[in-house]
C-alpha positions, 0 to 999 in steps of 0.5 A: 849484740854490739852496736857496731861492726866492721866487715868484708868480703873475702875472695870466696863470697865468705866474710871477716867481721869483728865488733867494734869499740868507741874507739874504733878498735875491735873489741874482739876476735876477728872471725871469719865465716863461710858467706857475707849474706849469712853473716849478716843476717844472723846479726840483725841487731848490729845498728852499723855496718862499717865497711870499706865500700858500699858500692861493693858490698850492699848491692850483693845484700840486697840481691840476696834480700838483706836490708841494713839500717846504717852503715859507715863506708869508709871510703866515703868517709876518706873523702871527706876527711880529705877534703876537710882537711885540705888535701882535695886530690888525694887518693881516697881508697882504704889502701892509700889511707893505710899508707898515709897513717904509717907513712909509707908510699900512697897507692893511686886510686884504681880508676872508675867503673864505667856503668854497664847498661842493662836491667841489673848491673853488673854490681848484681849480677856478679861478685868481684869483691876488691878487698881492700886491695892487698890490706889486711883486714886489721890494717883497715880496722885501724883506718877505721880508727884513725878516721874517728880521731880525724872526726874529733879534730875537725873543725866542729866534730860534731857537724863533720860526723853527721856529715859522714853518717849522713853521706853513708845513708846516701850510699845505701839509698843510692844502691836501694833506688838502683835496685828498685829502678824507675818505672819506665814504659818502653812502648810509651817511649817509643811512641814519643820518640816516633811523634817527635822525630819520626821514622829513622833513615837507614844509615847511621851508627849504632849510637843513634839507635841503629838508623840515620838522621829521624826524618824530622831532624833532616827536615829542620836542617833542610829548613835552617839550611834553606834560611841561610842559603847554603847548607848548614849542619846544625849540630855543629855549633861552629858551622852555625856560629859561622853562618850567623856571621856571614847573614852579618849576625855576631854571636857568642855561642848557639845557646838557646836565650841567645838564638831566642833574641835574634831576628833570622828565619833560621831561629825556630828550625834551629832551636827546634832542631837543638831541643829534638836533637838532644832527646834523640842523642840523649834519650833516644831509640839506642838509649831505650835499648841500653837502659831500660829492661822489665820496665825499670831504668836502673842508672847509678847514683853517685852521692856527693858525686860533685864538689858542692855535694849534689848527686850525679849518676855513672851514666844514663842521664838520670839527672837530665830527663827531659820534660816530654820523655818523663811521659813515659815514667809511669807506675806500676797498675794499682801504684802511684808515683809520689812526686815532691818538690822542695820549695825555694831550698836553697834560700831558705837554707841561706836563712837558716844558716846564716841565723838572719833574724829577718830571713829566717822569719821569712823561711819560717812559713810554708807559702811562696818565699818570695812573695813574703820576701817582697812584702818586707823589702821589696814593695810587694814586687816579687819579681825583684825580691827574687833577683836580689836573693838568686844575686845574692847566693850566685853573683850578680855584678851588674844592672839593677842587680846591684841596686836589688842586693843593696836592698837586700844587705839593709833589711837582710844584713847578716845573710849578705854577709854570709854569702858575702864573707865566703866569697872573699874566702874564696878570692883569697884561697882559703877554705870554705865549708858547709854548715856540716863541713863539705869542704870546697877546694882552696882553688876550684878549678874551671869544671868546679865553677861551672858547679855554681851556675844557676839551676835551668829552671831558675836561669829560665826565669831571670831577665836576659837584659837589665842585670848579668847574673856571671857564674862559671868561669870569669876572667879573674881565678880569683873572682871566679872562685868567690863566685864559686864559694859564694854559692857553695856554701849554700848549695853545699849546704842544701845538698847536706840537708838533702842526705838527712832527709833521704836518710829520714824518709827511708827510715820512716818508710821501713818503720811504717811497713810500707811497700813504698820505695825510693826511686829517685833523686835529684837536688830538690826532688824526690819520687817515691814508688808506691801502692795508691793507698800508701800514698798518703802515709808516703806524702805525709812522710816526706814533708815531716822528713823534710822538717826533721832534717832541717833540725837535725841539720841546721839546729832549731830555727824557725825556718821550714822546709816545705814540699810541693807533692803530686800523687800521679801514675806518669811523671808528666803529670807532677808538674 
C-alpha cells in the first residue's frame, strides 16, 4: 500500500482517491468508489491522508468509527505557505490556490460556519461536503504538488514541513476531542449557578437563559447604586467610568486591578457584580442549554486560530472557563480527569531557541525555573528574576524593569538578543518567524497585538506599580509591532511545540491501546479522559510527549520540558 493518498468526497457520500509520488503527483488512476468510510477503511495501510479540509472530512470518519494516523489538510497548509510567504490575507481555499498557480482570477474564500450549539454539531450529524468548490479533483492534486515545491523553497524546508504535519496533527485532535466532548455535569452547573446568583427575575431575553437580572446581580446594583448615590448600571462601563468622576475619582477603564486600588464604597459590590456578571453572560442557564448535551460540552477547536499559532474555538467559550464553573467538569464513574500544566513553557522555549548556554542550563531542570534563574542572576530574589524574563519576552519599558532586564542581558546575552532582534524586525516591517516558521504579518494590526498581552494568570502576579509592563496596541505602529514580534517568536514557538506534543500524545495513546481520550486543550494545558487505572500509563505519557517534543521541535538541547499533573474526578480540584 502507498504511503500516501490523496481524497475527496464526492456529492454523493462516494470518493475519488488516487496514490501519490514524492512529488506530490498521483502515481496512478484516479479511482472513484461508492462510500468515503469505505474507501478508507479498506486502506488501513495508507500512512497519510492528503485532503482539502479536515474539518470536512474526518468528522464524517469518526462518526462512522474511522480513525486515521496522519493526514495533510491542505487548506491548512495554504495558510501557512501563505504566510510565510508574506502573502497574510490572502484566500487560502484550495480553489483560490489553483487560481494563483495558473494565473487566473482568485476566488474569495466562502466565509465562516458560525458554530451550531448542541451535543454533535452539525459537522456530524449531517454531510454537505464542498468539494473543492468547482475544482476538479486532478487540479487539486496539482495544489498538492505545488504546496511541496513551496515547502523545499521556504526558508528552512525542513523546520516549514514539520511545521505543516504538525498543524495537520492538530486538525485531527481538534476533531477527535470535539467528538469525545468534555464531561460536564449539568445538574452540578445548575447548583452553582443557582448559589452564586440565585433565582432569575422574570423578565429578560433569551439570551440570559430565559429570565431577567439573578436576583444577586440586582442586589449588588442596588448595592453599587446606593455608594454613588444615584442609580448606576454596572455593566456599563461608561456609565461607571462616569460615576467615578463625579465622586472626583479619574480612571481609565472598570478593569478589575484598576478598580482594586481605589478607596470608594462602591469597589467590592462592583467587582463582585463584574466577576458573577461575566459567568451569568458567559457561562450561564442559556449557556448550559446550548452547549451542554448527554453529559459533554463539544465546542469547536480551531488550530493556529490566532496569528502567534495558539488554539481558539468557534463559539462556546472553551478557552475561558472560569475557575468555579470548572466545578462541574466532572468524569465519568470508574474515570478520572488527567489534568496537566506545562511548567513556565514559554521561558523555557525562549532557552531553547534562542540556544543560550546559560538559560538553556537553567531549562534543563525539572524544578521551579525561576528559582533557578534567581540563584545565577538575581540573588536568590525570585520575584525579580521572574519580571526580568516576562520583560524580556513582553516588553517592559519602565521602572525597575529596565533595570531587571539589564541583569538579564549580562548573565543571559544571547536570549535578550533573541527577543531583542525580533523586536527590531518588527519595528522595521520585516517578517518575523517561529522557530518552525509560523510567520507573523509584516504589520500586525491592533487585533494582532492584543495577541502579545500577558497571559491572566501571569499579569495576575506582576506588580501594578514600580515598572509598566505596555503590550497591545502603543502609540507608535512601530513599537507596537515590535512589541508584537517581540512576543511571537516565543509565543509562536511555544504554540509550535504544543501541536507536536499533541500529535505525540495521541499517538502514544493508540499505540498503548488505551481507553484514554484527549478532551481538551488550551496553550499549556491538556486533559486527558480516562479509566482510573489508566491514569498512570496516561500521566507518564504526557511528560515523555512532552520531551519528545522539544527534541523533534527544537534539536537536541538540554532544555526540559516538565509537567505539573493532577489525577482528579472534577477539574476544580487540578489546581
Amino acid at each position: 500500500m502507498n504511503e500516501r493518498w490523496a481524497i475527496e468526497a464526492t456529492e454523493d457520500g462516494g470518493a475519488r482517491l488516487a496514490p501519490l509520488g514524492d512529488d506530490g503527483l498521483p502515481v496512478g488512476e484516479i479511482r472513484t468508489e461508492a462510500d468515503l468510510v469505505s474507501a478508507v477503511r479498506a486502506r488501513p495501510g495508507v500512512a497519510r491522508w492528503v485532503w482539502r479540509s479536515t474539518t470536512e472530512l474526518y468528522p464524517r470518519l469518526l462518526a462512522a468509527g474511522v480513525r486515521i494516523e496522519r493526514c495533510y489538510d491542505i487548506e491548512d497548509a495554504e495558510l501557512l505557505l501563505l504566510g510565510h510567504e508574506g502573502r497574510h490575507g490572502a484566500p487560502r481555499s484550495a480553489a483560490a490556490a489553483w487560481a494563483r498557480l495558473h494565473n487566473r482570477p482568485v476566488p474569495p474564500d466562502p466565509p465562516p460556519r458560525a458554530a451550531e450549539p448542541g451535543s454533535q454539531s452539525s459537522l456530524f450529524e449531517s454531510f454537505e461536503p464542498r468539494g473543492t468548490a468547482g475544482l476538479p479533483f486532478a487540479a487539486l492534486l496539482e495544489v498538492y504538488a505545488d504546496q511541496q515545491r513551496r515547502h523545499g523553497a521556504a526558508e528552512h524546508p525542513d523546520r516549514m514541513r514539520l511545521l505543516t504535519a504538525s498543524q495537520s496533527a492538530g486538525m485531527l485532535v481538534a476533531a477527535e476531542m470535539h467528538r469525545a466532548g468534555l464531561p460536564w455535569r449539568a445538574d452540578v452547573h445548575r447548583d452553582l449557578l443557582d448559589g452564586l446568583l440565585g433565582e432569575r427575575y422574570a423578565s429578560g431575553s433569551p439570551r440570559t437563559g430565559g429570565g431577567g437580572e439573578p436576583r444577586r446581580l440586582a442586589e449588588l446594583t442596588d448595592q453599587v447604586s446606593a455608594a454613588f448615590g444615584r442609580r448606576v448600571r454596572p455593566d456599563l462601563p461608561t456609565d461607571v467610568v462616569k460615576a467615578f468622576g463625579e465622586a472626583g475619582i479619574r480612571i481609565k477603564s472598570t478593569r478589575r486591578w484598576e478598580l482594586a486600588e481605589l478607596d470608594h464604597p462602591a469597589v467590592e459590590p462592583l467587582i463582585e457584580y463584574k466577576k458573577l456578571y461575566r459567568i451569568w453572560t458567559a457561562h450561564g442557564w442559556s449557556w448550559l442549554q446550548d452547549w451542554v448535551r448527554e453529559g459533554r460540552f463539544r465546542p469547536e477547536y480551531t488550530p493556529g486560530g490566532t496569528v502567534s499559532g495558539r488554539w481558539t474555538t468557534n463559539g462556546g467559550g472553551a478557552l475561558q472557563i472560569p475557575k468555579v464553573i470548572r466545578q462541574a467538569v466532572v468524569a465519568d464513574p470508574g474515570w478520572r480527569l488527567v489534568v496537566a500544566d506545562a511548567d513556565q513553557m514559554e521561558p523555557r522555549v525562549l532557552a531553547a531557541i534562542s540556544r543560550d548556554p546559560g538559560l538553556m542550563e537553567v531549562a534543563g531542570h525539572d524544578g521551579d525555573l525561576y528559582t533557578a534563574l534567581s540563584d545565577r542572576a538575581f540573588s536568590g530574589d525570585r520575584t525579580h528574576a521572574k519580571l526580568a524574563l516576562l520583560g524580556a519576552i513582553y516588553g517592559q519599558t519602565s521602572g525597575d524593569g529596565l533595570k531587571n532586564l539589564a541583569a538579564l542581558r549580562r548573565r543571559f546575552p544571547l536570549a535578550v538578543a533573541y527577543v531583542d532582534d525580533a523586536a527590531k524586525a518588527g519595528q522595521e516591517g520585516r517578517l518575523v518567524r517561529t522557530w518552525l516558521g509560523r510567520t507573523s504579518p509584516p504589520a500586525a494590526g491592533t487585533e494582532d497585538a492584543d495577541e502579545a498581552g500577558i497571559p491572566q494568570d501571569q499579569e495576575a502576579q506582576l506588580p501594578s506599580t514600580g515598572g509598566e509592563f505596555t503590550y497591545g496596541y502603543a502609540s507608535s505602529d512601530a513599537r507596537a509591532r515590535g512589541r508584537f514580534t517581540r512576543n511571537f517568536v516565543v509565543q509562536g514557538s511555544a504554540a509550535d511545540w504544543a501541536l507536536l506534543l499533541l500529535a505525540a500524545l495521541r499517538r502514544a495513546i493508540t499505540a498503548a491501546g488505551l481507553r484514554a481520550e484527549l478532551v481538551f486543550f488550551q496553550h499549556d494545558e491538556v486533559i486527558v479522559h480516562c479509566p482510573a487505572d489508566e491514569a498512570a500509563t496516561v500521566a507518564k505519557a504526557i511528560r515523555e510527549a512532552g520531551e519528545l517534543a522539544g527534541r523533534i521541535a527544537f534539536g537536541d538541547t538540554p532544555v526540559r520540558f516538565p509537567f505539573t499533573t493532577a489525577v482528579v474526578e472534577r477539574y476544580s480540584d487540578a489546581k
